[in-house]
C-alpha positions as CSV (number, residue, x, y, z in Angstrom):
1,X,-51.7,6.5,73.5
2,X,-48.9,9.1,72.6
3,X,-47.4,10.4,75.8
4,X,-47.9,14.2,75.2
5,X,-46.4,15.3,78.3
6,X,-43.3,13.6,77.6
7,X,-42.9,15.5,74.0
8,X,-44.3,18.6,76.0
9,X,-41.6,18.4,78.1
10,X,-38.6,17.0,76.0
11,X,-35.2,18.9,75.5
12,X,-32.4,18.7,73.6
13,X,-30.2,17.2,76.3
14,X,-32.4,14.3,77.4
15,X,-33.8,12.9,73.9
16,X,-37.5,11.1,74.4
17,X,-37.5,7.1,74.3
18,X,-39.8,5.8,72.0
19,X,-40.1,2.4,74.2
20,X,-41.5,5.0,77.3
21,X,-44.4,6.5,75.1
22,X,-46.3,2.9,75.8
23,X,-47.1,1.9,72.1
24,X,-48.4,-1.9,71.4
25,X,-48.0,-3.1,67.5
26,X,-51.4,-3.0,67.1
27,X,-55.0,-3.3,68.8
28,X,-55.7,-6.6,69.8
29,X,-58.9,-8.3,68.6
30,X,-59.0,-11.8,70.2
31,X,-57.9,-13.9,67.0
32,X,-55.3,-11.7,65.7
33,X,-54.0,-8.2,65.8
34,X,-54.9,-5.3,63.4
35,X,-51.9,-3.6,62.7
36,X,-51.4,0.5,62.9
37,X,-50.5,1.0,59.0
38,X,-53.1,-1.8,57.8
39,X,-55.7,0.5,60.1
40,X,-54.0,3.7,58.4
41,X,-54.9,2.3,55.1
42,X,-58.4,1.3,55.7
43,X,-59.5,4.5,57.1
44,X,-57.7,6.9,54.8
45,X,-59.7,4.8,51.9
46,X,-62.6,4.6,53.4
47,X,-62.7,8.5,54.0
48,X,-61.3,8.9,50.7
49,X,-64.8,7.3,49.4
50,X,-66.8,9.0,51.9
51,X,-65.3,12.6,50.4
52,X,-65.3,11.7,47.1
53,X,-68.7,10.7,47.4
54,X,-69.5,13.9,49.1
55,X,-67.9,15.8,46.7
56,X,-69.7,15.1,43.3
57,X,-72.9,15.7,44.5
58,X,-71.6,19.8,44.1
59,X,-71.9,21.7,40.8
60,X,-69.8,21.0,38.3
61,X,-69.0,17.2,39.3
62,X,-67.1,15.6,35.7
63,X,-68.0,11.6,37.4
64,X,-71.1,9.8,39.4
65,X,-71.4,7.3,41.9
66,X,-70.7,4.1,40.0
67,X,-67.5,5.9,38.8
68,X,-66.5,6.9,42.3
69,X,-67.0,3.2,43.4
70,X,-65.0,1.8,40.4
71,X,-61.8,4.2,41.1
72,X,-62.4,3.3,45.2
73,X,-61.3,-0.5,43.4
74,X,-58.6,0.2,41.0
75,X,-57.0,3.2,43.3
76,X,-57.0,0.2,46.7
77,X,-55.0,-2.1,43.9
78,X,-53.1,0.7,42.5
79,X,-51.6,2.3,46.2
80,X,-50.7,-2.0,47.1
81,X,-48.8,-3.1,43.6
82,X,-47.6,0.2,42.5
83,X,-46.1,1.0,46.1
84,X,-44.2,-2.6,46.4
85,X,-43.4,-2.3,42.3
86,X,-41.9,1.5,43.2
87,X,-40.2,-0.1,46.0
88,X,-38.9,-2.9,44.5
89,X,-37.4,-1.1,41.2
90,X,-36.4,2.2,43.2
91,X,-35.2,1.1,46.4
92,X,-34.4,-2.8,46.9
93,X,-34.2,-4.5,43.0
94,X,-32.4,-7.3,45.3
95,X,-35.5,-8.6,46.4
96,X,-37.0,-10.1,42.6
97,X,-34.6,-13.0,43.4
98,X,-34.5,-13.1,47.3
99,X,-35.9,-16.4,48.3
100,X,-35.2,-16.6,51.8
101,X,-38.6,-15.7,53.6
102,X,-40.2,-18.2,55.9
103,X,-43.8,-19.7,55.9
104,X,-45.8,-20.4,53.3
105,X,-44.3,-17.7,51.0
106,X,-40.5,-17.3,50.7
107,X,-40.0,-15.2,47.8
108,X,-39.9,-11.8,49.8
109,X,-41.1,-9.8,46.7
110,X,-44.8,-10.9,47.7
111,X,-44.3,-10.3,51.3
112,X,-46.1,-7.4,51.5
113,X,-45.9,-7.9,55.9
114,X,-42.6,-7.4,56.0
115,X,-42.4,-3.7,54.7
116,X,-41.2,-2.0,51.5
117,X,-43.7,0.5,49.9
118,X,-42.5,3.5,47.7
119,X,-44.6,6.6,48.1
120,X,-43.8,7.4,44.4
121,X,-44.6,3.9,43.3
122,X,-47.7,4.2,44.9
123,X,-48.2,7.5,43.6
124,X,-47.8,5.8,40.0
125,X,-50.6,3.2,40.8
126,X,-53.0,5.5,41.6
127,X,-52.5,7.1,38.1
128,X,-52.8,4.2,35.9
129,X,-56.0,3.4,37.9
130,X,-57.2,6.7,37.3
131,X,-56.4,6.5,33.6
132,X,-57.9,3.3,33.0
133,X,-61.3,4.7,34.8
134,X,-61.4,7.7,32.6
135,X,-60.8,5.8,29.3
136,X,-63.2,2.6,30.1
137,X,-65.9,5.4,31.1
138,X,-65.0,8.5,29.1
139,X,-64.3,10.8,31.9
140,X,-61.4,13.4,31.9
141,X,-58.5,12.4,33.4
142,X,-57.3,15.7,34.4
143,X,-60.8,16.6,35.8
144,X,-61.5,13.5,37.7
145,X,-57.2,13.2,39.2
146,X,-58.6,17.3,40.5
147,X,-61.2,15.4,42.6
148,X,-59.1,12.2,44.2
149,X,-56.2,14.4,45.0
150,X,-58.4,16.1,47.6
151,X,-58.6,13.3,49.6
152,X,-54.9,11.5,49.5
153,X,-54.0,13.4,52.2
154,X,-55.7,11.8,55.4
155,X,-54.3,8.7,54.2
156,X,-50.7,10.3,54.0
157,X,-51.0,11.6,57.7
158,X,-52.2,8.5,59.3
159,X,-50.1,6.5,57.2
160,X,-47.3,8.6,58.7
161,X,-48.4,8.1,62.3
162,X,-48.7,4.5,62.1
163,X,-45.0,4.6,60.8
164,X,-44.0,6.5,64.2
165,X,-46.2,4.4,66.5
166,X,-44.8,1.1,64.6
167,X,-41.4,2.8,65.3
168,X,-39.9,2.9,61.8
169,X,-38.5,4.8,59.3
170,X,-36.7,6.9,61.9
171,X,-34.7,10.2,60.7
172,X,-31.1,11.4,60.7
173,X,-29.1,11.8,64.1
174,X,-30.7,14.9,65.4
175,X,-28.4,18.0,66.4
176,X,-28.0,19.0,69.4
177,X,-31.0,22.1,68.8
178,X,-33.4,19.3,68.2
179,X,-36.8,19.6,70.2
180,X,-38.2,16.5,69.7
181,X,-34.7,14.0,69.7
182,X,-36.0,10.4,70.0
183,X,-34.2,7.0,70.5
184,X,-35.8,4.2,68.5
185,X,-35.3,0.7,69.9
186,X,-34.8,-0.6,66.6
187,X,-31.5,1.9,65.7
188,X,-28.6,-0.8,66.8
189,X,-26.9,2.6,67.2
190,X,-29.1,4.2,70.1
191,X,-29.0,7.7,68.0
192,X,-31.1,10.4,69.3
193,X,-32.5,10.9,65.9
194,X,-35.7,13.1,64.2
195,X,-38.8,11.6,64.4
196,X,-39.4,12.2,60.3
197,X,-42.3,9.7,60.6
198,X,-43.9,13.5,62.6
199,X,-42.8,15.8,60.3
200,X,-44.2,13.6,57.2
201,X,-47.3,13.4,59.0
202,X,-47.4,17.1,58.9
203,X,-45.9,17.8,55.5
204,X,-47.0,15.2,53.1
205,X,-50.4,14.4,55.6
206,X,-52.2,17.9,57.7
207,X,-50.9,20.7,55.7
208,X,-51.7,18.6,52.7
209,X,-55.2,18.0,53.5
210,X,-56.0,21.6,55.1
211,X,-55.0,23.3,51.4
212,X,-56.6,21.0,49.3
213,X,-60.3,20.8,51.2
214,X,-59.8,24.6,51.3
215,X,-59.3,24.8,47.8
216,X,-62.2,22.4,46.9
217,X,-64.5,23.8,49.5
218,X,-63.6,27.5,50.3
219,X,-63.0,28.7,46.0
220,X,-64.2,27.8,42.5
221,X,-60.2,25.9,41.9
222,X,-62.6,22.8,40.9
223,X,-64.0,24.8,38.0
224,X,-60.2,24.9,36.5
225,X,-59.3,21.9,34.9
226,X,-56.3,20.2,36.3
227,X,-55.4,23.5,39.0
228,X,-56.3,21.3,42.5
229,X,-54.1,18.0,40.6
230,X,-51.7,20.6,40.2
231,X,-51.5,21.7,43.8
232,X,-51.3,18.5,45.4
233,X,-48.4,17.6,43.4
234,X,-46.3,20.6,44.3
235,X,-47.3,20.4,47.8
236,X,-46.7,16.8,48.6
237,X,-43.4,16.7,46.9
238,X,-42.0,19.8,48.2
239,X,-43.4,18.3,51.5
240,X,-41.3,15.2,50.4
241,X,-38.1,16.9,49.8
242,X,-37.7,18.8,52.1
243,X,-38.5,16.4,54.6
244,X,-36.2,14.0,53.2
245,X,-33.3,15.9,54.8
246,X,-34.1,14.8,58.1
247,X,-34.8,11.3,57.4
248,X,-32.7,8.1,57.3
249,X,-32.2,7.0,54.0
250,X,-32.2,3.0,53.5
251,X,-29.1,1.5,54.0
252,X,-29.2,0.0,50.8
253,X,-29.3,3.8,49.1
254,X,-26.8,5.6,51.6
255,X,-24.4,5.9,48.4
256,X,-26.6,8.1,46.4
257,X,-26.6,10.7,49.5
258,X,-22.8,10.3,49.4
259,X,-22.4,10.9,45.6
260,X,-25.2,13.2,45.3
261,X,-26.2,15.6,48.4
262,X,-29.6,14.2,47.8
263,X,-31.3,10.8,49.1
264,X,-33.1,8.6,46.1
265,X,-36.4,9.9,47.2
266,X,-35.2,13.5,46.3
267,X,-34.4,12.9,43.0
268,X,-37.7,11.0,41.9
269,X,-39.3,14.0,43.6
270,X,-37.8,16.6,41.6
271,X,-39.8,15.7,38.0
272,X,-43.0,16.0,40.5
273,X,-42.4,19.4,41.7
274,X,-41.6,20.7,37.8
275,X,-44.9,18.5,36.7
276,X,-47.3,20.1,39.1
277,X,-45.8,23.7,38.3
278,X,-46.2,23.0,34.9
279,X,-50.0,21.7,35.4
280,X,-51.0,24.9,37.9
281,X,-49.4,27.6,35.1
282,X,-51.3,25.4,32.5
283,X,-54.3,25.5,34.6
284,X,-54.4,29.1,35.6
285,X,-53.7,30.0,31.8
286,X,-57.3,28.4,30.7
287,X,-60.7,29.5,31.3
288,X,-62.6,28.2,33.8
289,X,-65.3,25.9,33.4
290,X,-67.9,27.7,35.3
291,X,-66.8,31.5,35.8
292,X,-70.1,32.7,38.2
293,X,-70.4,35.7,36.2
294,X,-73.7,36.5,35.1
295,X,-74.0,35.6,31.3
296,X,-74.2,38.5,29.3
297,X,-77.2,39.3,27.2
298,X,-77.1,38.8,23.4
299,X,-78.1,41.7,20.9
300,X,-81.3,40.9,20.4
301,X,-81.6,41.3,24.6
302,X,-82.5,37.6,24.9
303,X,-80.0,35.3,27.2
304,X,-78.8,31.9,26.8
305,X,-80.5,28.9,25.1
């Protein structure tokens, strides 16, 4: 368990060790070990289901049941091979012809274990299985991407988490002003550096989630085709830049911070942030679906058919 005391108590000039907050890989189950981020996964689909489920049984739901089970599927496959597809086109290309894994499979493309998922790549896969829902079943994309993008953010926190308890993905060297400067075991350096892994959590994960189920929950943004799809995509990848200033860029990718200012996960995030501002102005500049408004009379003083 996280060592709260020690972050309570943490300052600048003595940094937290990761190795004294008393994290195991995984929990322990006899015959093997269940792993933090395979956990993370699990549970954020499983309460992506649960909410989804939840969800369509209010007014103005554009999908049913069966629907919600088929995207469940096709969304599971789409976060896995769109990820490590992203991953392997945006941020390590060298792995299609690297054959030197051990055990049973060697070409380190497939090895899923050993790390290597793009957020945007996953992002991607969970599109196409949306599209190919709608169009096989006739639903509206726009309408039924309003009511999935509610949900991705539990699975963005805990997948976050499970990054900082797996201690990866650190961040940048942190400054001297830094209140919660960790040392990773794994930095061959021994940087007191950000813990990104937290601030993802709370970015692209918490805040996230809080606006979205407020949206769905709290107002009538369901009744406006495409506004809560919208949303989410401006929040996660402003989340996502900004964030991506504080952490570590892969070491394969350093050069495009050099060149640029801006890491690779910056740039792929800038067409999001103008896509979702395009979709919420779009979505705000249509009527809604269901107003609530009283329908007005006809001339003849009868109402609606």
């Amino acid at each position: 368990m996280l060592d709260l005391l020690a972050l309570a108590t943490a300052t600048a000039s003595e940094p937290i060790y990761w190795r004294d907050l008393g994290f195991t890989p995984g929990i322990e189950l006899g015959f093997f070990t269940l792993r933090y981020y395979s956990l993370a996964y699990l549970i954020g689909l499983i309460f992506a289901y649960w909410h989804t489920s939840r969800m369509i049984k209010s007014p103005g739901a554009p999908m049913a049941q069966v629907h919600v089970d088929d995207l469940f599927f096709y969304c599971m496959l789409g976060v896995i091979l769109g990820g490590r597809l992203g991953y392997l086109m945006f941020y390590e290309p060298s792995l299609w012809t690297d054959f030197s894994g051990d055990g049973f499979v060697t070409w380190r493309a497939l090895r899923l274990w050993d790390g290597g998922m793009s957020f945007h790549g996953g992002l991607l896969g969970v599109v196409v299985a949306i599209a190919y829902v709608c169009w096989r079943n006739k639903l509206p994309f726009l309408r039924v991407a309003d009511y999935i993008s509610v949900s991705v953010g539990m699975g963005m926190l805990l997948g976050r988490l499970a990054n900082f308890v797996n201690g990866e993905l650190w961040g940048r060297p942190a400054g001297p002003d830094a209140p919660l400067a960790m040392i990773f075991p794994g930095d061959p350096l021994g940087l007191a550096r950000h813990p990104s892994q937290l601030y993802q959590a709370v970015g692209e994960g918490l805040i996230v989630l809080v606006v979205m189920l407020s949206l769905f929950w709290l107002t009538r943004a369901r009744f406006r085709t495409g506004l809560l799809v919208g949303v989410f995509t401006v929040l996660i990848s402003l989340a996502r830049f900004v964030v991506e200033f504080f952490r570590n860029p892969d070491q394969q990718l350093t050069w495009v911070v050099e060149d640029t200012g801006l890491s690779m996960g910056q740039w792929l995030t800038i067409p999001l942030i103008v896509l979702g501002l395009v979709v919420v102005v779009w979505a705000l500049r249509r009527p809604a679906i269901a107003s609530g408004a009283p329908v007005a009379a006809t001339a003849t003083g009868a109402g609606p058919a």
